[in-house]
C-alpha positions, 0 to 999 in steps of 0.5 A, spaced: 952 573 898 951 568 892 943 567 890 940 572 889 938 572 882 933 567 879 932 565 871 935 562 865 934 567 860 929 570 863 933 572 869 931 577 875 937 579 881 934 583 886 938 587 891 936 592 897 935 591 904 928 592 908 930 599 912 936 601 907 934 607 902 931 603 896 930 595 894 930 594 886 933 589 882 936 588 874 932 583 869 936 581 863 934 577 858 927 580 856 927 581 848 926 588 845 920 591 843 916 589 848 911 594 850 912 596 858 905 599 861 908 602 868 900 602 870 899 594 871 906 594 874 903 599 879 896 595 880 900 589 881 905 592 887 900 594 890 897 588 891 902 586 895 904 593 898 904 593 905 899 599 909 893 596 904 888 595 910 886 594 917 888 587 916 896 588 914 902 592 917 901 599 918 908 600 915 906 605 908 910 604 903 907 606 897 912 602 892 913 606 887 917 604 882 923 608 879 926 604 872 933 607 870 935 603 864 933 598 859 926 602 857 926 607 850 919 610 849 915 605 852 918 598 849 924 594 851 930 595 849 933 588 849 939 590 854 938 589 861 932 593 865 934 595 871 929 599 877 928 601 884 923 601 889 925 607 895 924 605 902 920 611 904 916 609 911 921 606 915 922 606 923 929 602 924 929 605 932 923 599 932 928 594 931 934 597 936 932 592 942 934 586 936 941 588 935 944 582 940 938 578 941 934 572 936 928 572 935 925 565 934 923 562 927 927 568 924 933 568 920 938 572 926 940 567 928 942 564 921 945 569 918 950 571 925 952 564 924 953 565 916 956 571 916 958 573 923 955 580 921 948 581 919 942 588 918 938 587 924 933 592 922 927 589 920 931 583 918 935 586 912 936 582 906 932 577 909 926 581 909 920 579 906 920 587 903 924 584 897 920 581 894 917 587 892 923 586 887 921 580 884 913 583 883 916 587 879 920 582 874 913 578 875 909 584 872 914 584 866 914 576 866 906 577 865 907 582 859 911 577 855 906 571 857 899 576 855 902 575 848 902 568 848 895 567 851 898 564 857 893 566 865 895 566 872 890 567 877 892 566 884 888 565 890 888 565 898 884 558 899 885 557 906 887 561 912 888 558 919 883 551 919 878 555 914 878 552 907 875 554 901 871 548 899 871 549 891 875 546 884 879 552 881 874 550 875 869 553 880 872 559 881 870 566 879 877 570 878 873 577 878 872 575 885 879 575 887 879 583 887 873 584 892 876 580 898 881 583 903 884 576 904 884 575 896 878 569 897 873 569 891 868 566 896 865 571 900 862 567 905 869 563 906 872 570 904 868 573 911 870 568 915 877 568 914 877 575 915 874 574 922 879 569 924 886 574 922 882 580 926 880 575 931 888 572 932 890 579 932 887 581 937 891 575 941 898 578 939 898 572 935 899 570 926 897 565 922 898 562 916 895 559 910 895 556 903 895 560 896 893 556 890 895 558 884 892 556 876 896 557 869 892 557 864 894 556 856 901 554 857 903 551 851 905 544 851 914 541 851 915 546 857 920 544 861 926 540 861 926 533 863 931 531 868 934 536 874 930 542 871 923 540 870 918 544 870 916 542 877 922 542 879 924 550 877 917 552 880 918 548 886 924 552 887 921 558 886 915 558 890 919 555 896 924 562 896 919 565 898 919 568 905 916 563 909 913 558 904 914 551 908 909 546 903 909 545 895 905 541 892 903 540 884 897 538 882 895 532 885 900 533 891 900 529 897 892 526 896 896 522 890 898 517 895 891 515 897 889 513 891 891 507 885 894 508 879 887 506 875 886 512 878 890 517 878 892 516 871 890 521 866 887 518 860 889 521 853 883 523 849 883 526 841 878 531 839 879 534 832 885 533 833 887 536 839 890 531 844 887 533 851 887 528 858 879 527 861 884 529 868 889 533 870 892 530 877 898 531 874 898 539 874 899 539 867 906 537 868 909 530 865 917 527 865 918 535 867 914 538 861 908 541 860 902 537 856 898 543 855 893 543 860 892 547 867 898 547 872 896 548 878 899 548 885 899 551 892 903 554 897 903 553 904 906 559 909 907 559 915 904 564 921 908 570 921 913 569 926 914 576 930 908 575 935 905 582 938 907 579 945 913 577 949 917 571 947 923 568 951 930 567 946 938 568 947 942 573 945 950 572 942 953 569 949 947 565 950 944 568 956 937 568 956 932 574 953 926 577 952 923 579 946 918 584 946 913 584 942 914 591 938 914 593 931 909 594 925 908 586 923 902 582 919 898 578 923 897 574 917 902 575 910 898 570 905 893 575 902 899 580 900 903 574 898 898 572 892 902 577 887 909 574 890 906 567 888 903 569 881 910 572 879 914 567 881 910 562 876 911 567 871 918 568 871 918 560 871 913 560 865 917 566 861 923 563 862 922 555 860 919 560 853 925 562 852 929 557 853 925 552 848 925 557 843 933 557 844 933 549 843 929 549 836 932 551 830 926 555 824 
């Protein structure tokens, strides 16, 4: 199987299926001397960790991570870090009626046809359990970036039909924390609440949309043909389990407005040159320009219902799939944290691959 590292310089690879005895993964690339603090890489997998609330699966995991290498006295070394995370709550018994049978939206189908085998339990290697992997890079990711004064502060901002009606310059980001869904507007975060418990109650998912802000990127990020920023930000959101939209800046609404009104106008104020917008999303030519990035991340509703569904088995005759197994009603609120390290791989890396490109 080929794709399962992401990074330049910066470069994650995760292994480990969602029922096997551990997932992990090696990150190469990271300089020496960086002071690890195991605490915040525990507190940002516990983000995302399942078994956190009424409104998430009840699989408990706790996603204690084991580093085996890489690491002397707290800081880097320079060589590659590699960690796992053990499986601990895993009921593979749930997944025995899937073993001939594809269930609809899912990746059975694709990987029978890919590989003419596949790791019916809980989805294997197409899990979204992976990505327990990728927080972990993230987390480290974050520790390099806090050096330079670079925030990511990401948020759910729309579950289902309900949206959250604020700028991010509107948001109090310590509000975050106090949400169930991850929405900083009580009133809104409530109603989302509401709406998951409710379709929950139906056997049914929804989805929503994750918004994301990067803070103090410094300016000349990016390179400026196939891996632009956006692009490589792009890429890695979208490879994220079920992330069906991407949109940067002003997105889709660009459309609807001219080009004297889209343009951001550059101004110079001591010296240092900002724009009166950002509908670019701090991205131009495929480089960073020193203002906000921000972008959003649509995912879709979870696609193992709570009821039975009809589908097709290996030979093609007609199958029921029997709504069965712990599953979210909604991922979105645990997908923040997947969100955020993504962005800051991508960050990272561009970092490192600038500082490679200069010479003094």
């Amino acid at each position: 199987m080929a794709g399962n590292s992401f990074g330049h310089i910066f470069k994650l690879t995760t292994f480990g299926e969602s029922h096997g005895p551990a997932i992990g993964g090696v990150i190469d690339g990271c300089p020496a001397g960086l002071e690890i603090d195991i605490d915040f890489i525990q507190d940002e997998l516990s983000k995302r960790r399942p078994g956190q609330s009424d409104i998430t699966t009840s699989r408990n995991e706790q996603d204690k991570v084991e580093f085996l290498s890489g690491i002397f006295e707290g800081k880097t070394t320079g060589t590659p870090i590699g960690f796992i995370i053990r499986n601990t709550d895993t009921k593979s018994s749930d997944y025995d009626h899937l073993k001939n049978t594809f269930r609809p939206s899912h990746a059975d189908y694709t990987y029978e046809k890919k590989y003419e085998f596949r790791d019916f339990r809980g989805g294997g290697r197409a899990s979204a359990r992976e990505t327990a992997a990728r927080v972990v890079g993230g987390a480290i990711a974050k520790l390099l970036l806090k050096k330079i004064g670079v925030i990511l502060v990401a948020y759910v901002s729309q579950i289902g039909t309900i949206k959250l009606n604020k700028q991010y310059d509107q948001i109090n980001s310590d509000k975050i924390k106090e949400s169930l869904v991850k929405c900083p507007d009580k009133k809104t975060s409530d109603k989302m609440q509401a709406l998951i418990e409710e379709v929950k109650k139906t056997g049914d998912t929804v989805g929503g949309v994750v918004f994301c802000q990067i803070k103090n990127v410094p300016a000349g990020l990016g390179e400026p043909v196939f891996d632009k920023f956006e692009a490589e930000l792009a890429k890695a959101v979208m490879s994220i389990n079920a992330v069906k939209g991407f949109e940067i800046g002003s997105g889709f609404k660009a459309v609807e407005m001219k080009g004297s009104e889209h343009n951001d106008l550059f101004v110079a104020e001591k010296g240092i040159i900002n724009t009166i917008t950002n509908f670019s999303g701090g991205v131009q030519g495929g480089i960073s320009n020193g203002q906000d990035i921000y972008f959003r991340a649509a995912f879709k509703p979870v696609a193992t219902l709570m009821h039975d569904q009809v589908s097709v088995n290996k030979t093609g005759e007609k199958s029921i799939i029997k709504g069965k197994g712990r599953h979210d009603v909604c991922v979105v609120p645990r997908a923040v944290p997947i969100v955020e390290a993504m962005a800051a791989m991508v960050v990272v890396d561009f970092y490192l691959r600038t500082l490679s490109s200069k010479i003094g």
